[in-house]
C-alpha positions in Angstrom: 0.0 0.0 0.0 1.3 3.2 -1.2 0.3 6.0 1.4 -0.2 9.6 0.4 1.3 11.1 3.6 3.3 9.8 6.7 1.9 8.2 9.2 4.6 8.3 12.1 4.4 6.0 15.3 0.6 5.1 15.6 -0.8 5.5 19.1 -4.8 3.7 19.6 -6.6 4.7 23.0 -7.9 2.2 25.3 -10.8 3.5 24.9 -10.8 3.0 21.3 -9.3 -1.0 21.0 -11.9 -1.8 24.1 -14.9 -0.3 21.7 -13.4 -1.8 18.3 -12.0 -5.2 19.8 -9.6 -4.8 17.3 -7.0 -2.9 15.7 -8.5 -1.0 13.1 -6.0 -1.4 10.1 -8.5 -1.7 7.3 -9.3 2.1 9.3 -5.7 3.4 9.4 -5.8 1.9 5.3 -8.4 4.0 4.1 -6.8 7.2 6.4 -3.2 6.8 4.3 -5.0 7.0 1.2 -6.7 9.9 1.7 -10.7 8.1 2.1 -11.1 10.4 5.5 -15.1 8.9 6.1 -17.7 10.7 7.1 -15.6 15.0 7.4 -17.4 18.0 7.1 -16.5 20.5 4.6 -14.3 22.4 6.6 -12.5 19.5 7.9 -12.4 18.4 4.3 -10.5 21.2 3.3 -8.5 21.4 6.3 -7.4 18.1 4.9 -6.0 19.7 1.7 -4.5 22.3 2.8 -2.5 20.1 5.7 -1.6 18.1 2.5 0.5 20.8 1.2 1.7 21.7 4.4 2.5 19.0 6.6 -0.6 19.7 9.0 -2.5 17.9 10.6 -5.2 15.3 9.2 -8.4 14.0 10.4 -10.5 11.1 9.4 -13.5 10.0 10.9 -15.3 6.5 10.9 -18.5 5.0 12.5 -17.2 2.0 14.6 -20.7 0.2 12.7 -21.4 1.5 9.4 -24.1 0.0 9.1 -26.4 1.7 12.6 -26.3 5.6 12.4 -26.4 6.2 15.8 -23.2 4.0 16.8 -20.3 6.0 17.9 -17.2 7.7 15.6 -13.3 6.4 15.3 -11.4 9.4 15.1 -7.4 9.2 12.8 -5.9 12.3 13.3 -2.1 13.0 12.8 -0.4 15.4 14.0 1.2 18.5 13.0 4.3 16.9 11.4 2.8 14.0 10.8 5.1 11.8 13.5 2.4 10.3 15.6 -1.3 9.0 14.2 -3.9 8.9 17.1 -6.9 6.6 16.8 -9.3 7.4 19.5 -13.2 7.2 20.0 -15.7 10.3 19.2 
């Protein structure tokens, strides 16, 4: 897998493996290549912009897809891009 941006040492919550009961790489797969799930506009083009500038990016992910009310998974780098944080919304 080719990744569009750096993903640095990746850091999940407890919070976040205890919900998942898992670690989330298909999540962490779609984040590198730039499919950032369900981002508002803003956050969208915060995205673009952090692109050009090493800054930080979000994505955002319903632990269930499939039941709208289930809570979000939250990738974020950092500024820099050394650490990815997965952590529950």
């Amino acid at each position: 897998m080719q990744t569009n941006f750096l993903l640095g040492t990746i850091e999940i919550t407890k919070p976040a493996r205890l919900l998942l009961k898992r670690v989330p790489l298909d999540l962490i797969a779609r984040h590198a290549v730039n499919e950032h799930g369900t981002l508002t506009r803003a956050e969208r083009a915060r995205n673009e912009l952090s692109m050009k500038t090493i800054g930080p990016i979000k994505s955002r992910y319903r632990v269930d897809p499939t039941k709208t009310f289930t809570p979000h998974i939250v990738i974020e780098n950092d500024k820099g891009w050394s650490t990815t944080i997965i952590r529950v919304e």
